[in-house]
PyMOL commands that place a pseudoatom at each C-alpha (Angstrom):
pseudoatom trace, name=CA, resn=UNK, resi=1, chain=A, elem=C, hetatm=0, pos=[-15.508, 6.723, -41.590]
pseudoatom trace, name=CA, resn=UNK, resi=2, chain=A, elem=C, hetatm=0, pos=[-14.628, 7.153, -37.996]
pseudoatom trace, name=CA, resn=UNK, resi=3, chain=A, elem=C, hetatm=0, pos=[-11.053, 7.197, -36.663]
pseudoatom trace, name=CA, resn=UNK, resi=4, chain=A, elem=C, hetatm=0, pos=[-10.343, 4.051, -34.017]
pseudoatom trace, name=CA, resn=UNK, resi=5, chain=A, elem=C, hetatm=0, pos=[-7.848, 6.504, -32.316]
pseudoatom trace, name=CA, resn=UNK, resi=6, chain=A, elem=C, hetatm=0, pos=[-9.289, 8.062, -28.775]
pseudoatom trace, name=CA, resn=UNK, resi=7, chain=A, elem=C, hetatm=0, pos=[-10.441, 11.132, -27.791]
pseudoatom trace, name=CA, resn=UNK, resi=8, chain=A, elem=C, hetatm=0, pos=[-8.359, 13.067, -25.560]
pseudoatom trace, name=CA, resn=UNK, resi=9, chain=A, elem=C, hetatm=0, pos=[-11.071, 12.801, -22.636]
pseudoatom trace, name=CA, resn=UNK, resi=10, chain=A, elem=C, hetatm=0, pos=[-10.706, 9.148, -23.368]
pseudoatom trace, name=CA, resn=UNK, resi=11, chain=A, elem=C, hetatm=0, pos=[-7.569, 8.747, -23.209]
pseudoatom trace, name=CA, resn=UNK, resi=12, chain=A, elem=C, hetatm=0, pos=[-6.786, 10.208, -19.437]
pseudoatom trace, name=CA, resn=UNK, resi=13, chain=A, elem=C, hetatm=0, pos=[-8.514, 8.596, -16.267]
pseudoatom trace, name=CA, resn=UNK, resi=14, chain=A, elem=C, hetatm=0, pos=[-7.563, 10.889, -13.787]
pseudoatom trace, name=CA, resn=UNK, resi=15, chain=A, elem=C, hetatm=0, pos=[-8.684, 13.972, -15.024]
pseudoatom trace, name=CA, resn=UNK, resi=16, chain=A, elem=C, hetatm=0, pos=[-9.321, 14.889, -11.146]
pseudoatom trace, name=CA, resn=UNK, resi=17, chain=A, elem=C, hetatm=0, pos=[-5.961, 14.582, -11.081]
pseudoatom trace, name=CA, resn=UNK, resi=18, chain=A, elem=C, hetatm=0, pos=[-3.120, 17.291, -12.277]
pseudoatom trace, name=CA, resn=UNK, resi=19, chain=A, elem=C, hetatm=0, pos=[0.199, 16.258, -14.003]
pseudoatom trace, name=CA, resn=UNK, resi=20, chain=A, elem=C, hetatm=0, pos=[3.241, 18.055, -13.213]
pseudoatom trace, name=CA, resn=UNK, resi=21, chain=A, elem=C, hetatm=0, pos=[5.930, 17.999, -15.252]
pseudoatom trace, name=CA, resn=UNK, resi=22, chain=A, elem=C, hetatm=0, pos=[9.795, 17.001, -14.512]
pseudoatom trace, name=CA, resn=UNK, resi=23, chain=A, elem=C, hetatm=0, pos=[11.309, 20.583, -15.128]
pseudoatom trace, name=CA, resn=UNK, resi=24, chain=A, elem=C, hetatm=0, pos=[7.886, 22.100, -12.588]
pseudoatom trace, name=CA, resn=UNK, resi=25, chain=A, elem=C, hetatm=0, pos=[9.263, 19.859, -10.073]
pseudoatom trace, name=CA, resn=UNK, resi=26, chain=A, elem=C, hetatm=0, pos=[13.127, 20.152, -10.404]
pseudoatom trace, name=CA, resn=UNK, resi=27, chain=A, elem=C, hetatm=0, pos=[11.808, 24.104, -10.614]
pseudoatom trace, name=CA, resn=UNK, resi=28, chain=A, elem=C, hetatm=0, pos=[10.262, 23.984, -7.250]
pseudoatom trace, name=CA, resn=UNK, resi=29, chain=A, elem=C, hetatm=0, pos=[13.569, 22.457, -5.843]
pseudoatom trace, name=CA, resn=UNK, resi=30, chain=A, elem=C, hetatm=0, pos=[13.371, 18.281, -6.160]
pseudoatom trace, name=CA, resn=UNK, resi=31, chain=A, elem=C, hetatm=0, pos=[10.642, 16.360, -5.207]
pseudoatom trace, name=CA, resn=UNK, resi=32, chain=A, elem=C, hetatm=0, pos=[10.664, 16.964, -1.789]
pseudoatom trace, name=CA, resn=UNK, resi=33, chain=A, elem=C, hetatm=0, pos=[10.181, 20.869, -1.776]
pseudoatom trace, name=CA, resn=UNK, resi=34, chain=A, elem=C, hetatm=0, pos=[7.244, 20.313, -4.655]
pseudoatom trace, name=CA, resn=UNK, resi=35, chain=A, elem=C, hetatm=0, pos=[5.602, 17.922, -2.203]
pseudoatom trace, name=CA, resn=UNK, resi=36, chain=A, elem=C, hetatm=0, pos=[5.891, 20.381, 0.444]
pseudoatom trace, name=CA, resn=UNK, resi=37, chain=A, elem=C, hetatm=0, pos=[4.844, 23.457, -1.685]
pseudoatom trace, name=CA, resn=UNK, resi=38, chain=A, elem=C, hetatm=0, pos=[1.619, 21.628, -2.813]
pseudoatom trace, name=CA, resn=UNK, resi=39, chain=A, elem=C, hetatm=0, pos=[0.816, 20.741, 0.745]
pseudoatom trace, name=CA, resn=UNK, resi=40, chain=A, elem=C, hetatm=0, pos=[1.984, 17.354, 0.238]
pseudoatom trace, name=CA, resn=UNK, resi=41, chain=A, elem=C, hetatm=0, pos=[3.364, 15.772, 3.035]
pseudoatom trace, name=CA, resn=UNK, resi=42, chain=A, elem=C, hetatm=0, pos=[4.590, 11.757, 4.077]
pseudoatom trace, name=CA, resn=UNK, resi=43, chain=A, elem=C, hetatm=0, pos=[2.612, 12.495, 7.607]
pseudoatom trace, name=CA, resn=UNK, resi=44, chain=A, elem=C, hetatm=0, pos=[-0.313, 12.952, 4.953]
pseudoatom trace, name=CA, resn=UNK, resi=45, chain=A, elem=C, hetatm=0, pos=[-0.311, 10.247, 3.356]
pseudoatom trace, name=CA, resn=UNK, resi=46, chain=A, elem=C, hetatm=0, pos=[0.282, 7.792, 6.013]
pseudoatom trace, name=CA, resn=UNK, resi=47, chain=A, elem=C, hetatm=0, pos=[-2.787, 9.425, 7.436]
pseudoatom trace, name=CA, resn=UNK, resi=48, chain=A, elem=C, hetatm=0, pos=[-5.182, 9.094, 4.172]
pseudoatom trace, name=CA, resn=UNK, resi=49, chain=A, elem=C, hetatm=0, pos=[-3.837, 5.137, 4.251]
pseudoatom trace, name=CA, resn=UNK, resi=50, chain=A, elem=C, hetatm=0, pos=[-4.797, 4.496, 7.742]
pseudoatom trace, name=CA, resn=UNK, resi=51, chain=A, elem=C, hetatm=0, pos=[-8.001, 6.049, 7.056]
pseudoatom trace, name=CA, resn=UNK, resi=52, chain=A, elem=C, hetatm=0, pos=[-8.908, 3.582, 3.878]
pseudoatom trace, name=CA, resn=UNK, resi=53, chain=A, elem=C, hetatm=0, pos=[-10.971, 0.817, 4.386]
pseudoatom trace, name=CA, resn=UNK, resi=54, chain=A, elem=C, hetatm=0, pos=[-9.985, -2.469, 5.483]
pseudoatom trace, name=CA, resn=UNK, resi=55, chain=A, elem=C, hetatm=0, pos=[-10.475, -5.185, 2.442]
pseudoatom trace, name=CA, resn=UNK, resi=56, chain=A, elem=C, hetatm=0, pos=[-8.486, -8.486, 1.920]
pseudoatom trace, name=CA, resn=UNK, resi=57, chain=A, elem=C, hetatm=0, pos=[-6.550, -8.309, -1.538]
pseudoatom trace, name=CA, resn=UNK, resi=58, chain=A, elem=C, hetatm=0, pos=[-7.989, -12.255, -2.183]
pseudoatom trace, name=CA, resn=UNK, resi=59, chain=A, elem=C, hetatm=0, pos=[-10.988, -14.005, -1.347]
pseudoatom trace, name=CA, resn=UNK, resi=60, chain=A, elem=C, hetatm=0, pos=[-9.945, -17.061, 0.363]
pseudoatom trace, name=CA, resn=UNK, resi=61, chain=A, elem=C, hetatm=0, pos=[-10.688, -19.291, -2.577]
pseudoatom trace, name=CA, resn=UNK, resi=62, chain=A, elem=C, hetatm=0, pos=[-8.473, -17.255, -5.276]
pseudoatom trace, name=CA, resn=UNK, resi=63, chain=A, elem=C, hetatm=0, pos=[-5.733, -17.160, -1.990]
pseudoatom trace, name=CA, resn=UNK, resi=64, chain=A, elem=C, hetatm=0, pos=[-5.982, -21.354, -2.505]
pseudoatom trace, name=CA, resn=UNK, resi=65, chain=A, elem=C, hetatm=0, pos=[-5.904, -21.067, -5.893]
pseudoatom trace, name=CA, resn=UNK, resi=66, chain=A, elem=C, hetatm=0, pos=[-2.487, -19.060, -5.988]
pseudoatom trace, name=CA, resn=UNK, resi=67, chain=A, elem=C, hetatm=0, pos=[-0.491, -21.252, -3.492]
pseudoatom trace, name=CA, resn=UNK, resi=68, chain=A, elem=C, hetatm=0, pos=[-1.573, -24.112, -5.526]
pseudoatom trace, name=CA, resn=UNK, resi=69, chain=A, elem=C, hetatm=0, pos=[-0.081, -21.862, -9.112]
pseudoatom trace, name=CA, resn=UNK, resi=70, chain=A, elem=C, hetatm=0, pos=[2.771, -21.549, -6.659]
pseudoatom trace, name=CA, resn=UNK, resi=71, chain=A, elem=C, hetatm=0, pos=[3.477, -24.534, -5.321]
pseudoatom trace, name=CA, resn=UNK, resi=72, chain=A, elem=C, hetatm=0, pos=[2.850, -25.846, -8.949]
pseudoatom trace, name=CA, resn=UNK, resi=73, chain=A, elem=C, hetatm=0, pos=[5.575, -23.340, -10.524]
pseudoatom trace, name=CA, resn=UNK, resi=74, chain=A, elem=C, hetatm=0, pos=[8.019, -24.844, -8.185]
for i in range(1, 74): cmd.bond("trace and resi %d" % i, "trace and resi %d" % (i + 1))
show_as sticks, trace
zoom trace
């Protein structure tokens, strides 16, 4: 009988991705100092954010639909 429980490579989507742990970052010196040790800067990421494209979070029908829900819930 197979087990329901998931694999360990289906558990994790970012796999691209590496974890750090709490102590790894208080280690490096805070947050700050492990951002800037792993070449991880605010300057950085404002510039990958301005770089992603454009897209609307709604289409304008579900952006109807959810001021009607709102003005419903009122």
């Amino acid at each position: 009988m197979k087990s329901d429980v998931p694999t360990n490579n289906e558990t994790y989507k970012f796999k691209t991705h590496k974890s750090y742990s709490v102590e790894e970052v208080l280690a490096a010196g805070g947050a700050t100092a492990f951002g800037l040790k792993t070449g991880k800067t605010g300057q950085k990421l404002i510039e990958a954010l301005k770089n992603t494209p454009k897209i609307d979070p709604f289409t304008d029908e579900e952006w109807e639909d959810l001021q009607r829900q709102v003005a419903n819930d009122r």
